[in-house]
C-alpha angles and dihedrals in degrees: 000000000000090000098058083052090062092049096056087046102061088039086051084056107052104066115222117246087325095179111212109179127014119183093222079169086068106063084055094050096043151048101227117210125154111022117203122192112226135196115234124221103210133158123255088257087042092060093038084052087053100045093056077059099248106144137124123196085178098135105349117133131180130244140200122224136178087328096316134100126227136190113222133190092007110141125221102169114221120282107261103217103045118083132271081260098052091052130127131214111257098224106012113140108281124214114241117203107215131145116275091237081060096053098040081055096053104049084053090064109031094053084043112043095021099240119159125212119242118193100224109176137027116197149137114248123210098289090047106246115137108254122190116203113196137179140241100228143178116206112254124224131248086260095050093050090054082046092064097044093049090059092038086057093051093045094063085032096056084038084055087051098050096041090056094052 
């Protein structure tokens, strides 16, 4: 019996594909194609920071050196309730966990067919670690921009039309 309360209390604990951040922003710019899910190395005010839901993927992008990925410009403000000496630094570079066979392929891609990598969204799985998945990804143009808002536009419009009769 007591152990089955334990239980319920960890499970109560680790939240379930909370997403945090999403780059809606993301899915406009680019043409997503492979998605990979990342592990993400933060600091304990860092994850506090995420689970109260504070977070911006707005132009952060994410980078490959020497063999390691990092997440850069992504924002995570400051935990409110720790001291000024327990701090973080909002957009410092932050380390992302992947396979090497991911990252050998990436790196592939993304030196030959001149693809980027968008973080697109920022959550906390079923265990409750902090995943990033993030999108290989290749930059749309301006008409393909006008493309997607064309067919944005008819879709609400045909929804209106079918809600009215």
């Amino acid at each position: 019996m007591a152990q089955s309360r334990d239980k319920q209390k960890k499970m109560s604990l680790i939240s379930t594909d909370k997403v945090v951040a999403e780059n809606r922003r993301a899915r406009f710019d680019y043409h997503l194609e492979d998605t990979y899910e990342a592990g993400i190395v933060l600091q304990g005010t860092e994850v506090k920071s995420l689970r109260q839901g504070k977070c911006s993927l707005n132009e952060s992008y994410a980078t490959i050196n020497d063999g390691e990925a990092f997440l850069i410009n992504a924002h995570i403000p400051e935990y409110t309730h720790t001291g000024p000496k327990m701090q973080h630094e909002p957009n410092r570079p932050r380390k992302l966990l992947l396979k090497s066979k991911e990252i050998k392929k990436l790196v592939g891609s993304i030196s030959r067919d001149g693809y980027t990598l968008v973080p697109v969204k920022l959550y906390f799985d079923k265990r409750g670690l902090a995943k990033l998945e993030l999108a290989l990804a290749k930059g749309k143009q301006t008409h393909d921009k006008r493309e997607t808002v064309k067919k944005r536009d008819w879709e609400r419009r045909k929804a209106r039309i079918m809600r009215e009769n």
